[in-house]
C-alpha positions as CSV (number, residue, x, y, z in Angstrom):
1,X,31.6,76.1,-90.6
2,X,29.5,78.6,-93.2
3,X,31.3,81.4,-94.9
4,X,29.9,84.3,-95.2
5,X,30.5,84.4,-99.0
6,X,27.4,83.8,-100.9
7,X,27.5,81.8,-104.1
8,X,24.7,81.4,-106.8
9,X,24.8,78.3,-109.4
10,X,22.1,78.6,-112.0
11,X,20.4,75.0,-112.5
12,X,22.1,73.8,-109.1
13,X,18.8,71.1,-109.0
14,X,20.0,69.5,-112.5
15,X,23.3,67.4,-113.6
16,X,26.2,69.9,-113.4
17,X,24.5,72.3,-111.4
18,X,24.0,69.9,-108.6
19,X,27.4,68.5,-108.7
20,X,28.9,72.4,-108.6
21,X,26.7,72.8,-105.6
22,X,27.9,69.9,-103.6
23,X,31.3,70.7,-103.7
24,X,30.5,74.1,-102.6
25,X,28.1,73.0,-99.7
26,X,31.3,70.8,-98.5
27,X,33.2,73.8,-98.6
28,X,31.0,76.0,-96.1
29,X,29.6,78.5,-98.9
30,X,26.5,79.9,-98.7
31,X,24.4,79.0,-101.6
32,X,21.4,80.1,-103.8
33,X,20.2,79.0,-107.2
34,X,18.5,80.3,-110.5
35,X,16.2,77.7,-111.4
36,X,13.3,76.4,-114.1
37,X,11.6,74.7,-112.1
38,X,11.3,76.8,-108.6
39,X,8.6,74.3,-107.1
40,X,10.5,70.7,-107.4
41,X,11.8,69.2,-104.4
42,X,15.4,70.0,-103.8
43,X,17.8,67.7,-103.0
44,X,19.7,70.1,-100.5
45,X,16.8,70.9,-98.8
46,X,16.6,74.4,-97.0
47,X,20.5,74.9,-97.7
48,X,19.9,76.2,-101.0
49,X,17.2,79.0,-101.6
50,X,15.6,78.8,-105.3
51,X,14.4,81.8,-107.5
52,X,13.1,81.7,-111.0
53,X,15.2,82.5,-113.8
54,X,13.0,85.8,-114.5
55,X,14.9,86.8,-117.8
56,X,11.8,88.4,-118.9
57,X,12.1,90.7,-115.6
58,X,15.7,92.2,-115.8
59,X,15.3,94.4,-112.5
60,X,13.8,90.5,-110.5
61,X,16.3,88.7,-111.9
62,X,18.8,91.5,-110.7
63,X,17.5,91.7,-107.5
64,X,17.9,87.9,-107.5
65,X,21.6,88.0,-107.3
66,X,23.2,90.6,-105.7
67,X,25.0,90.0,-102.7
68,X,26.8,86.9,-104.9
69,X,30.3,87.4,-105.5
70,X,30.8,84.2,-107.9
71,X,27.9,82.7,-110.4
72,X,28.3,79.7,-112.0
73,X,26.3,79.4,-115.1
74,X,25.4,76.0,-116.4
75,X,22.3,77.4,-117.9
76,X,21.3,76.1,-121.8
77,X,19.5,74.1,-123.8
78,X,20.0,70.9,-125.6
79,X,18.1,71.4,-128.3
80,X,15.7,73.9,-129.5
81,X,12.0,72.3,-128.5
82,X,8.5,74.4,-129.2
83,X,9.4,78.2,-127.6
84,X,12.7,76.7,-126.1
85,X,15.2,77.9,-129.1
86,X,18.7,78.3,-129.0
87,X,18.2,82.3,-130.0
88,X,16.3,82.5,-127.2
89,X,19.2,80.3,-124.8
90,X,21.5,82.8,-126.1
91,X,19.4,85.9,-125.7
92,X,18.3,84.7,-122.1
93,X,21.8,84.3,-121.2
94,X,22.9,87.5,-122.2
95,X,20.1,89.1,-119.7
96,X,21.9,87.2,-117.1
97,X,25.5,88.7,-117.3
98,X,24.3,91.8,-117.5
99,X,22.3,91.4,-114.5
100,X,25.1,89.8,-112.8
101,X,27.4,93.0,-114.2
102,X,24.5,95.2,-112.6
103,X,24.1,93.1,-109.2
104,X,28.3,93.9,-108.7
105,X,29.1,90.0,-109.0
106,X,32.5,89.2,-109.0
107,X,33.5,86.4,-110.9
108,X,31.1,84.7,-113.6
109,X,32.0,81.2,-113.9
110,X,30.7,79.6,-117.4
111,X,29.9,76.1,-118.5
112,X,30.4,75.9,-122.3
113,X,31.3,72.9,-124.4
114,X,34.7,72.2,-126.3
115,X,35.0,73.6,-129.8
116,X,32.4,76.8,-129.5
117,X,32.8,79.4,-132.0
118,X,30.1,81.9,-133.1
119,X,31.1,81.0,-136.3
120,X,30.3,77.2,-136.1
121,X,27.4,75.9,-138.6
122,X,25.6,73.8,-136.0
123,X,23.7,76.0,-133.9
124,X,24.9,74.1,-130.7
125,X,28.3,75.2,-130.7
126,X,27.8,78.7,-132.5
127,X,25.1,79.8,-130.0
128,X,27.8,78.4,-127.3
129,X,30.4,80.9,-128.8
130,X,27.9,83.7,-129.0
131,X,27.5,83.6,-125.4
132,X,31.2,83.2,-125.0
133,X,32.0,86.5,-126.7
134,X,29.1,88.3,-124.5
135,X,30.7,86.9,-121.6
136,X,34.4,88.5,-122.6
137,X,32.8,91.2,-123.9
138,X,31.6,92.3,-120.6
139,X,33.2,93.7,-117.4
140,X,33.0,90.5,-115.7
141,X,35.6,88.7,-114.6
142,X,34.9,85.4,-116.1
143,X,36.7,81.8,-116.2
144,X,34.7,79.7,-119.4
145,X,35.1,75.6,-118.6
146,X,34.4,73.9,-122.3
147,X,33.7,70.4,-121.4
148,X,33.0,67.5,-123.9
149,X,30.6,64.3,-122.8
150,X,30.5,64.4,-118.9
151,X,29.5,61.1,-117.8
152,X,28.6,60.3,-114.1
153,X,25.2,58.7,-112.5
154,X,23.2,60.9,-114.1
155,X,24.6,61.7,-117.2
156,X,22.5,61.1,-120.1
157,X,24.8,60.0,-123.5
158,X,26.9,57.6,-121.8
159,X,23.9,56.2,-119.3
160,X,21.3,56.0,-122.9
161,X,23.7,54.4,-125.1
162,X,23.9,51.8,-122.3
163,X,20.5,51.5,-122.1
164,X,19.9,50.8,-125.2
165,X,22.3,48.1,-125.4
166,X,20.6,46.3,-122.4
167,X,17.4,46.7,-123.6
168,X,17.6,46.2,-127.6
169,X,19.4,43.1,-129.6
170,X,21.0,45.5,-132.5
171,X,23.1,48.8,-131.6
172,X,23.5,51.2,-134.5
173,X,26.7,52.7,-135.0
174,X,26.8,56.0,-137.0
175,X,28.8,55.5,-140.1
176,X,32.2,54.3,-139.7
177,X,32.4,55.0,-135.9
178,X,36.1,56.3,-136.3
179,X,34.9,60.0,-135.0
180,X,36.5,60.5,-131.6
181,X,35.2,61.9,-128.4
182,X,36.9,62.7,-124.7
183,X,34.4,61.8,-122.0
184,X,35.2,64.0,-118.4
185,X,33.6,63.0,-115.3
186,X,31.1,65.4,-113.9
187,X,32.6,65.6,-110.3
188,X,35.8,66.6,-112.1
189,X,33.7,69.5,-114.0
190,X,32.9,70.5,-110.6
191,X,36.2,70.6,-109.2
192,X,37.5,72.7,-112.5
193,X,34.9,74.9,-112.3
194,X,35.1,76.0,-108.5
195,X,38.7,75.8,-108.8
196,X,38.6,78.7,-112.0
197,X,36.4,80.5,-109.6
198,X,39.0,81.4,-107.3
199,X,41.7,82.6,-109.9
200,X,42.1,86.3,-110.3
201,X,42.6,86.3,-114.4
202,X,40.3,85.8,-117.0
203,X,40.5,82.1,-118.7
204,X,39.4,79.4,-120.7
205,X,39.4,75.9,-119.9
206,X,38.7,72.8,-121.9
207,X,37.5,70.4,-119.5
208,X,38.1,66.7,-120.9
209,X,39.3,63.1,-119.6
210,X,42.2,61.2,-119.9
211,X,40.9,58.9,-122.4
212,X,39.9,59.0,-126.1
213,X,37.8,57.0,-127.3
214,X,36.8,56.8,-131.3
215,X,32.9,56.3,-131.0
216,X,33.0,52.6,-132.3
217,X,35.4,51.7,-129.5
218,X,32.9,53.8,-126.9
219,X,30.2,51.7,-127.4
220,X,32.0,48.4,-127.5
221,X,33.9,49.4,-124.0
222,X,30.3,50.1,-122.9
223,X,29.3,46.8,-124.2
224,X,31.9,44.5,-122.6
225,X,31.5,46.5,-118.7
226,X,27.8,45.4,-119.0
227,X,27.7,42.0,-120.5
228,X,26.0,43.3,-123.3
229,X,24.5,40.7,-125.9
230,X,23.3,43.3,-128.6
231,X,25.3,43.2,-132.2
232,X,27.1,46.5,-133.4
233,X,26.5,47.2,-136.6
234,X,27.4,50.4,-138.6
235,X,24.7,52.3,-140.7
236,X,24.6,55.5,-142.9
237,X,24.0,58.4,-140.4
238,X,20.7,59.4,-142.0
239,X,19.6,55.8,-141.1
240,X,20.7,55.5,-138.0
241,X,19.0,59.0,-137.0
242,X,15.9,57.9,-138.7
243,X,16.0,54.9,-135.9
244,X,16.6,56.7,-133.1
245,X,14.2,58.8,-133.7
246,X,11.5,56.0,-133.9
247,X,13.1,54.7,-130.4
248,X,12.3,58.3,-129.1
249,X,8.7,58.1,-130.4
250,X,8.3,55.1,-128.2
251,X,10.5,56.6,-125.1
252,X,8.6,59.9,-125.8
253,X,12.1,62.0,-126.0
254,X,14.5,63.3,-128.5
255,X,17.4,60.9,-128.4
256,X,19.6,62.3,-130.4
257,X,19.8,65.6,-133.8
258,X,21.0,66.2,-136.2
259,X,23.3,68.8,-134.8
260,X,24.4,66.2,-132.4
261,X,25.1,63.3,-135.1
262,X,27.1,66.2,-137.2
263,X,29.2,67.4,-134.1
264,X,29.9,64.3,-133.0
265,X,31.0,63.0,-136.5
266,X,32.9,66.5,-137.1
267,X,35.3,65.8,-133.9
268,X,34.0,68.4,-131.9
269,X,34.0,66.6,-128.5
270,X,37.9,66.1,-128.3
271,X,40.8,69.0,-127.3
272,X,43.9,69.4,-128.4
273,X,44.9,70.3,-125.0
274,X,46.4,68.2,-122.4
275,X,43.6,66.2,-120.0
276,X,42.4,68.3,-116.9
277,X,40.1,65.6,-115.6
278,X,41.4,62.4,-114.1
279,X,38.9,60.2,-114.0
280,X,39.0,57.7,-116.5
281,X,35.2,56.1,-118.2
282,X,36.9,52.7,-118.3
283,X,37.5,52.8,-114.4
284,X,33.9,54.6,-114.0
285,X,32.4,51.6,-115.9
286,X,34.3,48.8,-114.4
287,X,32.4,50.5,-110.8
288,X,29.1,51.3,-112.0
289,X,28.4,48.5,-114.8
290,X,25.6,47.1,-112.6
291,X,23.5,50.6,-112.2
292,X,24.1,52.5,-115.3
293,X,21.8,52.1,-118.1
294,X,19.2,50.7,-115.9
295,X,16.4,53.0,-117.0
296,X,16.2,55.9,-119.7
297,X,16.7,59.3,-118.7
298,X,14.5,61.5,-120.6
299,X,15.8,64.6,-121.3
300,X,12.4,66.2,-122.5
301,X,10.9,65.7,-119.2
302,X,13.9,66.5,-117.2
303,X,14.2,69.8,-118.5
304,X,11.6,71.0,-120.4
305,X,8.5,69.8,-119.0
C-alpha cells in the first residue's frame, strides 16, 4: 500500500541511488528522483518520476522538490573530468540544500565517504567535508552516512580489481599493500541511510563492514573466490599508477588517481568506529565469484557521458 509521503533520492538510476530507492519502493513511499541523465531508461519504470538536476536554475530545481519531506543525496563526482570539477560538485551541491531549505524539506539525508574534512589535502575528501559543513551549517535537519568501499553487483573497485585479475596474468599491488580498507555492502548503505532518515536528531554515521582487510590481503581474498591465475606483485605507487593508466587507455576510462592511490595508501577508507554493516565481502564473494568481474564497468561512461 502507497504512502502518501513523497521521497526524492538524487541519482536514484545509478549505484547507491538505486539501491536507496528500492528499499523505499518496498516500503510504499512515493518516490521521485534528481537525475543527470533524465532520458535513460529507468529501471523502476513509471514508479519513479525523473527531473534534471537544474543547479544552474535555482527556482526549477526548487520547484523540483517541494512536496518531499526527506532527500537523500548521493550526488558527486569521482573525479574531476573536462567541466565536471570537484569546485563545481561542491558548489552544485550547495544549490541543492538550499533549494531543499527553500522547498520546506524535512530531513536531508547525505552520502559522504569516511574520513571527510575540509581540511583534507586530497580534493576528494576535502570537497566531501566542504559539503558536510554546508549541510550543518544549514537549517536542515540532516543525518550524513560516511561510507568506505561499497561493494555489491555493481560496484566498481571491488568488481574492476576482479576484472582485472581474470583478464590479465600480473596484478599490481601498490607499494607494500599493508594500507587497510573496510568494504560495506551497498544494500546495507541503503538500509543506514533510510534508517537515519527517520530519526529526529542530527547525526553522523560511518557506514563500514565487519571486515578489514589490508589491501594486499583484498586482492588475494579476491583472487582465491575466483580461481584467479594472475601473480601479485608489489610496485612503487608511481609505477603502478603509470600502468593503470595505460589499461584505462585501452578500456577508455580512468581506473584509478592519484587522489585515490593517496587516500587509499593514507588509511582513509577504515573507521575507528564499531561496524554498522553486516555483510561480510568474504561471504559476498564466496556467492557471487562466478558473476563479478565478468566485464569492466566504466565509470566514464556511466556517469559522465
Amino acid at each position: 500500500m502507497q504512502s502518501s509521503e513523497l521521497n526524492l533520492v538524487t541519482g536514484a538510476f545509478s549505484y547507491t541511488g538505486k539501491y536507496i530507492t528500492q528499499r523505499l519502493l518496498s516500503m510504499g513511499k512515493r518516490l521521485r528522483t534528481l537525475t543527470g541523465h533524465p532520458d535513460r531508461e529507468s529501471a523502476f519504470g513509471d514508479q519513479v518520476a525523473a527531473f534534471p538536476f537544474n543547479f544552474d536554475r535555482p527556482r526549477n530545481l526548487t520547484d523540483s522538490l517541494r512536496g518531499a519531506t526527506t532527500l537523500y543525496n548521493t550526488y558527486w563526482v569521482r573525479f574531476s573530468h573536462g567541466e565536471v570539477t570537484f569546485d563545481k560538485a561542491v558548489e552544485n551541491t550547495k544549490v541543492l540544500i538550499k533549494a531543499a531549505e527553500e522547498a520546506g524539506v524535512q530531513r536531508f539525508v547525505h552520502i559522504s565517504i569516511t574520513n571527510a574534512s575540509e581540511d583534507s589535502s586530497l580534493p576528494y575528501f576535502r570537497g566531501k567535508g566542504l559539503v558536510e559543513k554546508a549541510i550543518i551549517q544549514s537549517r536542515l535537519s540532516y543525518a550524513i552516512i560516511r561510507p568506505t568501499v561499497i561493494f555489491g553487483a555493481e560496484g566498481i573497485l571491488i568488481n574492476n580489481i576482479t576484472w582485472l585479475l581474470r583478464k590479465f596474468p600480473i596484478f599490481a599491488v601498490l607499494g607494500s599493500g599493508e594500507y587497510r580498507l573496510q568494504p560495506v555492502f551497498v544494500e546495507d548503505v541503503a538500509e543506514i541511510a533510510v534508517n537515519a532518515a527517520h530519526k529526529d536528531d542530527n547525526v553522523v554515521i560511518d557506514a563500514v563492514g565487519p571486515e578489514i582487510y589490508t589491501f594486499d590481503e583484498l586482492v588475494r581474498l579476491i583472487a582465491n573466490k575466483t580461481h584467479s591465475k594472475a601473480r601479485i606483485v608489489h610496485l612503487r605507487p608511481w609505477l603502478a599508477l603509470f600502468l593503470s593508466r595505460l589499461v584505462g587507455y585501452v578500456v577508455k576510462d580512468v581506473v584509478l588517481t592519484r587522489d585515490e592511490v593517496e587516500g587509499l595508501m593514507a588509511n582513509l577508507l577504515v573507521s575507528g568506529g564499531a561496524p554498522t554493516g553486516k555483510t561480510r565481502l568474504s561471504d559476498w564473494l564466496e556467492e557471487n565469484a562466478g558473476t563479478v568481474g565478468t566485464q569492466y564497468f566504466s565509470e566514464l561512461k556511466g556517469h559522465y557521458q
